[in-house]
DSSP file (Angstrom, degrees, kcal/mol; ACC not computed):
  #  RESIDUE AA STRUCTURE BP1 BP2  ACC     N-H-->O    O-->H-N    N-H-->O    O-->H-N    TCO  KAPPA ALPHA  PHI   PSI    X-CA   Y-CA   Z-CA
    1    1 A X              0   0    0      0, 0.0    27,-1.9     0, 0.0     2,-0.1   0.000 360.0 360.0 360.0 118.8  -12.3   -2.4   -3.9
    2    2 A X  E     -a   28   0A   0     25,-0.2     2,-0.4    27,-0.1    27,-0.2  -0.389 360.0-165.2 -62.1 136.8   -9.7   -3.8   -1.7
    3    3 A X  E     -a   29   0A   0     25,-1.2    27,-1.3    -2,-0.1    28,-0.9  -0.981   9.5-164.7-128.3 149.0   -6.6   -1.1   -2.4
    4    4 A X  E     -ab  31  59A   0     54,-2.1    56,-3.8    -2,-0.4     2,-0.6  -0.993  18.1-151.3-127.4 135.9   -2.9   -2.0   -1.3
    5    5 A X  E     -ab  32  60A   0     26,-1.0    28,-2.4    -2,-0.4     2,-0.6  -0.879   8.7-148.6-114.4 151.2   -0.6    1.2   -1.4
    6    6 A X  E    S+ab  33  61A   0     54,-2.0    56,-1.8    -2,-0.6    28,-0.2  -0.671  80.1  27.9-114.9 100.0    2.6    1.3   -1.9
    7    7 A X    >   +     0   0    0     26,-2.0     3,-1.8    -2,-0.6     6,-0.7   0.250  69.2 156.7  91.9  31.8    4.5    4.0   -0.2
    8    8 A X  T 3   +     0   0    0     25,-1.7    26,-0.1    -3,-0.5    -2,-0.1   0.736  60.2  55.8 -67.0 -18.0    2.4    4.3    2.5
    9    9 A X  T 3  S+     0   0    0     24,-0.4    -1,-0.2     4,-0.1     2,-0.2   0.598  94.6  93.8 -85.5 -12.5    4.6    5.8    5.2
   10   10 A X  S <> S-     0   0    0     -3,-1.8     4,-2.8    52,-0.2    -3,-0.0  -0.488  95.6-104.7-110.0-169.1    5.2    8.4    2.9
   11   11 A X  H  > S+     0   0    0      2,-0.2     4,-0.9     1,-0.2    -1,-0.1   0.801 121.4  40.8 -65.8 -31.8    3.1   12.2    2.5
   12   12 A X  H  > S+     0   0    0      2,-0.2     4,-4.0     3,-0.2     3,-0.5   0.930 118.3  43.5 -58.8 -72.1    1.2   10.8   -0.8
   13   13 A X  H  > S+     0   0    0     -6,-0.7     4,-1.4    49,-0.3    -2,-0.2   0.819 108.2  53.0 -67.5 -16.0    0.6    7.4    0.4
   14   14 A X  H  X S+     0   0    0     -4,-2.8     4,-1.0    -7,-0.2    -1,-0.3   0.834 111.3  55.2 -92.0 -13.0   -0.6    8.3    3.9
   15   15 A X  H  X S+     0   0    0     -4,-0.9     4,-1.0    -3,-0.5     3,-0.3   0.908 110.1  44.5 -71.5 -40.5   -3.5   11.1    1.7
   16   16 A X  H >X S+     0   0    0     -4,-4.0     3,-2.7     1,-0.2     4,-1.1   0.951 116.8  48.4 -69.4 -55.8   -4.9    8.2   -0.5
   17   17 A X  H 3X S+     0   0    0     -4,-1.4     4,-1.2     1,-0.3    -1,-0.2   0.546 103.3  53.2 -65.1   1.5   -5.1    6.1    2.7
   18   18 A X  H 3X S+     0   0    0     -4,-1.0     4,-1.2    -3,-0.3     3,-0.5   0.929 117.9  49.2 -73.5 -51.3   -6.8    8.8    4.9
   19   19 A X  H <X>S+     0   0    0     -3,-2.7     5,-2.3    -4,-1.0     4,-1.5   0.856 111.0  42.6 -62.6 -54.0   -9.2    8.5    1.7
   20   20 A X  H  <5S+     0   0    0     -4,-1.1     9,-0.6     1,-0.2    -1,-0.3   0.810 108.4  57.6 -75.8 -27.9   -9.6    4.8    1.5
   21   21 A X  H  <5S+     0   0    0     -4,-1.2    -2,-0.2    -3,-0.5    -1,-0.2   0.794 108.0  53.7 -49.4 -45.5  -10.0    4.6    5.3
   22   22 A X  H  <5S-     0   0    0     -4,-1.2    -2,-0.2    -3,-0.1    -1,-0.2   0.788 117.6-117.8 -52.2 -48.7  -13.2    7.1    4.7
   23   23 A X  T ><5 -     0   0    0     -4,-1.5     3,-0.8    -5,-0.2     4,-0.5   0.433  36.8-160.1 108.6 -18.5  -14.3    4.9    2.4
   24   24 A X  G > <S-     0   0    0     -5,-2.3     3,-3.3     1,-0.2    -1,-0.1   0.390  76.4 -13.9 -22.7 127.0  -14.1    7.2   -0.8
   25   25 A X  G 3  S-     0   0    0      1,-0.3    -1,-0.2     0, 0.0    -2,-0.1   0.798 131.0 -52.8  34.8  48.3  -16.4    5.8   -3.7
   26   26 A X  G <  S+     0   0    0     -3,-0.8    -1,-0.3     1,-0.1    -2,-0.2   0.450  98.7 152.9  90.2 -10.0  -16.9    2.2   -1.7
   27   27 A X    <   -     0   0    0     -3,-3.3     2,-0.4    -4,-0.5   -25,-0.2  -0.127  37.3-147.1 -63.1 175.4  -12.9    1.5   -1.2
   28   28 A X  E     -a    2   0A   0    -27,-1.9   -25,-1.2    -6,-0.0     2,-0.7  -0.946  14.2-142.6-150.5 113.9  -11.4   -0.2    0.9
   29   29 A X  E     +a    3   0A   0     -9,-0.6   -25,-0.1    -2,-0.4   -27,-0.1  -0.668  39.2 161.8 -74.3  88.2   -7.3    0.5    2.7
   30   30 A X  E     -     0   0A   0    -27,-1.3   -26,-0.2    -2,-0.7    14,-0.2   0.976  59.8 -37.8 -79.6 -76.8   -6.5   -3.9    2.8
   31   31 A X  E     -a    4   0A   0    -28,-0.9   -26,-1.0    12,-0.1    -1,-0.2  -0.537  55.4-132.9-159.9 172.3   -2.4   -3.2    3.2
   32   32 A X  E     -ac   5  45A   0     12,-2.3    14,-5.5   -28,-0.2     2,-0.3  -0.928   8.6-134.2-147.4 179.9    0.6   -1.3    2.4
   33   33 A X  E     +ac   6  46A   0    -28,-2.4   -26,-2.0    -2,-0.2   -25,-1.7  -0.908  35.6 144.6-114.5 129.4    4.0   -1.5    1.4
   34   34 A X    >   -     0   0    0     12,-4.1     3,-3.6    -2,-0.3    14,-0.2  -0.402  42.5-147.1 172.5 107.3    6.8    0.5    2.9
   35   35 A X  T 3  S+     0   0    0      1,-0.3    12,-0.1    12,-0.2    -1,-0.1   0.568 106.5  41.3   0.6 -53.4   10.4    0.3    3.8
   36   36 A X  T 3  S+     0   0    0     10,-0.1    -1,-0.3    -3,-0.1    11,-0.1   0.215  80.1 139.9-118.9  14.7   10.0    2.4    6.6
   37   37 A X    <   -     0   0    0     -3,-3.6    10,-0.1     9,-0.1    -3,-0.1  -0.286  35.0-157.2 -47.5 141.5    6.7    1.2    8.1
   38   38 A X        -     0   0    0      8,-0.0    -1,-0.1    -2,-0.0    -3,-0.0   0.402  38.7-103.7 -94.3  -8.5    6.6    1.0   11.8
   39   39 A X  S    S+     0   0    0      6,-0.1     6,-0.1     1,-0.0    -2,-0.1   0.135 102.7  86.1 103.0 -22.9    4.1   -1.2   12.9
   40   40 A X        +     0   0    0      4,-0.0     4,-0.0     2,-0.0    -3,-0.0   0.572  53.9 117.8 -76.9 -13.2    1.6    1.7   13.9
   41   41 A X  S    S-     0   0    0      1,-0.1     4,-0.2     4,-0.1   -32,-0.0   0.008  78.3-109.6 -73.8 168.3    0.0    2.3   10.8
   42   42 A X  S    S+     0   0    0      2,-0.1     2,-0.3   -11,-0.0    -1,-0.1   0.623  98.2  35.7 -66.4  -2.0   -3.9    1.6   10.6
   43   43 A X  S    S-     0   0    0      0, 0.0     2,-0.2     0, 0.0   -12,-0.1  -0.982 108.0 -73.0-144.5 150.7   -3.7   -1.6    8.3
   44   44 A X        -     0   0    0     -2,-0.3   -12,-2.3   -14,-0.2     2,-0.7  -0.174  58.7-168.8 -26.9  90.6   -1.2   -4.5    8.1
   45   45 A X  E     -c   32   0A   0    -14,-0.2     2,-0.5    -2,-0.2   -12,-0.2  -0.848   5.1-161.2-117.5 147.6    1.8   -2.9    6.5
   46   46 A X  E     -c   33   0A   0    -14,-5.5   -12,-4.1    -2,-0.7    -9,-0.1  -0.756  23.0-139.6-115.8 166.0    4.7   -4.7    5.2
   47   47 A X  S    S+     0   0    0     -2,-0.5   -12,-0.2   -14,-0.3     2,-0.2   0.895  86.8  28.8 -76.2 -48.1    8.2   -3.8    4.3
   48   48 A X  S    S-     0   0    0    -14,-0.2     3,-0.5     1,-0.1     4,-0.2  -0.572  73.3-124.6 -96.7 176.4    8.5   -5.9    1.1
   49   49 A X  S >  S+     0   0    0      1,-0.2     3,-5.1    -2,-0.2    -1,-0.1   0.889 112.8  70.2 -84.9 -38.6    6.2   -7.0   -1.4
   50   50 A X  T 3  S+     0   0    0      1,-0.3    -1,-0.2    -3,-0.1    -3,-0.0   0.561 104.9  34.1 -64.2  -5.1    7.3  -10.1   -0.7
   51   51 A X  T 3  S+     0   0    0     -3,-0.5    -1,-0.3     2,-0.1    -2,-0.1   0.203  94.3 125.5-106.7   7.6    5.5  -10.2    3.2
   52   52 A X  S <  S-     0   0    0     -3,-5.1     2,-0.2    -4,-0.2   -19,-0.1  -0.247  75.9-112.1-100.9-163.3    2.8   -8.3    1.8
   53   53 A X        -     0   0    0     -9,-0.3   -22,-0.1   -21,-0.2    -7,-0.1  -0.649  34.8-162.1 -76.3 137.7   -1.2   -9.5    2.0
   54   54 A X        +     0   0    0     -2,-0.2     2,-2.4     1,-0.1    -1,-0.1   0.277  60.5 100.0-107.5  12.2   -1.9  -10.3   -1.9
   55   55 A X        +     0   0    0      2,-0.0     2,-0.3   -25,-0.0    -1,-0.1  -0.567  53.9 126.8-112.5 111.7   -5.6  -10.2   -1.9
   56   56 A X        -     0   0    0     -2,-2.4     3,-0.1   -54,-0.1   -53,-0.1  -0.897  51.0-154.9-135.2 144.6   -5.9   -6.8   -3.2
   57   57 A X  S    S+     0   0    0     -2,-0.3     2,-0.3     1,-0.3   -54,-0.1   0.551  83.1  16.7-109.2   4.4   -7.8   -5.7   -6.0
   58   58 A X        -     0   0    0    -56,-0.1   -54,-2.1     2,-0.0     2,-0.5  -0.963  68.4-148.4-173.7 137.2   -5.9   -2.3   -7.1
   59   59 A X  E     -b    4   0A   0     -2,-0.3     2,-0.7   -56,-0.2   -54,-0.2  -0.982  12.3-152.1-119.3 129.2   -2.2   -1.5   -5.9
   60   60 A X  E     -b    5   0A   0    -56,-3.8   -54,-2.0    -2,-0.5     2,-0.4  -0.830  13.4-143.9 -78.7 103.4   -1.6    2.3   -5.5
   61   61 A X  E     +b    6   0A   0     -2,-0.7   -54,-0.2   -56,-0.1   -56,-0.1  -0.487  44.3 135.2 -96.5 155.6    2.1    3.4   -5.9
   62   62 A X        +     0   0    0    -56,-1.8     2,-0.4    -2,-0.4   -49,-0.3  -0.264  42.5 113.5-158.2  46.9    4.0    6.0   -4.2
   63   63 A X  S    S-     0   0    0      1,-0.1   -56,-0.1   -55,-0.1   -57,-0.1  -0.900  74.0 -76.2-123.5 162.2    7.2    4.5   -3.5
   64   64 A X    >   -     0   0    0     -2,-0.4     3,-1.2     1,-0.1    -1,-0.1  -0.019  45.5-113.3 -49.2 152.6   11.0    5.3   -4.9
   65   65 A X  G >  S+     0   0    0      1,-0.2     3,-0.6     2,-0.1     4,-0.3   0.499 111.4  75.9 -64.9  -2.3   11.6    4.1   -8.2
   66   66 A X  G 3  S+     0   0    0      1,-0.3     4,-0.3     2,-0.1    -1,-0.2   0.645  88.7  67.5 -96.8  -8.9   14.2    1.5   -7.0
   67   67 A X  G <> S+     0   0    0     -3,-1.2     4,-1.0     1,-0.1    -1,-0.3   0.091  72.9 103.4 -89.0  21.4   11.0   -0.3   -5.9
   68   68 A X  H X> S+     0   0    0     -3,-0.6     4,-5.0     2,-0.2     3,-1.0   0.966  79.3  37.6 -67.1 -79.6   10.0   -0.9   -9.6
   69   69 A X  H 3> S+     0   0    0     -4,-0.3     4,-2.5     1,-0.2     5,-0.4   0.933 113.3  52.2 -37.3 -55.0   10.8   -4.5  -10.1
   70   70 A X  H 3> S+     0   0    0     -4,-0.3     4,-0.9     1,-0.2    -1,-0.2   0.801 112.8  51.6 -59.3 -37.4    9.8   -5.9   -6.8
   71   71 A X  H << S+     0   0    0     -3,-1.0     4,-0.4    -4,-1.0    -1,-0.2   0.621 111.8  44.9 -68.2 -46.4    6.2   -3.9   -7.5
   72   72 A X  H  X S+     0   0    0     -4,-5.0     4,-1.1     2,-0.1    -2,-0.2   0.835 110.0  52.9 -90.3 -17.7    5.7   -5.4  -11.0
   73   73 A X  H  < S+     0   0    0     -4,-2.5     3,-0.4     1,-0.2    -2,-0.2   0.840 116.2  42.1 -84.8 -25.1    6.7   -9.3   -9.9
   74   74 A X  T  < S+     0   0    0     -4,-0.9    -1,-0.2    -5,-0.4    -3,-0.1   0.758 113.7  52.2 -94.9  -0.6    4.0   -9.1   -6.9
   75   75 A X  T  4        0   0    0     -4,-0.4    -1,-0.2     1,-0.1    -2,-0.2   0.709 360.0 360.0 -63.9 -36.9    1.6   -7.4   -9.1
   76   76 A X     <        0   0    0     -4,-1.1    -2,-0.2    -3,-0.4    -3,-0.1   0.261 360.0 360.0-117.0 360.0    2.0  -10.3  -11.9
């Protein structure tokens, strides 16, 4: 399962991806989403939904609520 998180830069999102990196139960870390990505992180992360990779099979969230909308329109 491809996973995209969202809120990856922050203490939540960087624990599922340590997880998904592993491998847990067959997953797979494809992207994240995060405001305050840096460029370092271990997978292609972007700063909007709107740069990020959309072939995902499952989106985690852990970003601020203000990130609601933006979260359900790349979802749908």
């Amino acid at each position: 399962m491809k996973i995209l998180v969202s809120g990856l830069c922050g203490f939540m999102g960087k624990e599922v991806a340590k997880l998904a990196l592993a491998g847990y139960r067959g997953s797979e870390l494809a992207a994240g989403v995060d405001a305050f990505a840096t460029g370092a992180e271990e997978v292609p992360c972007a700063k909007t939904f709107a740069d990020a990779d959309k072939d995902v099979d499952c989106i985690v969230d852990f970003s601020h609520h203000s990130c609601t909308n933006d979260l359900l329109a790349f979802a749908t």
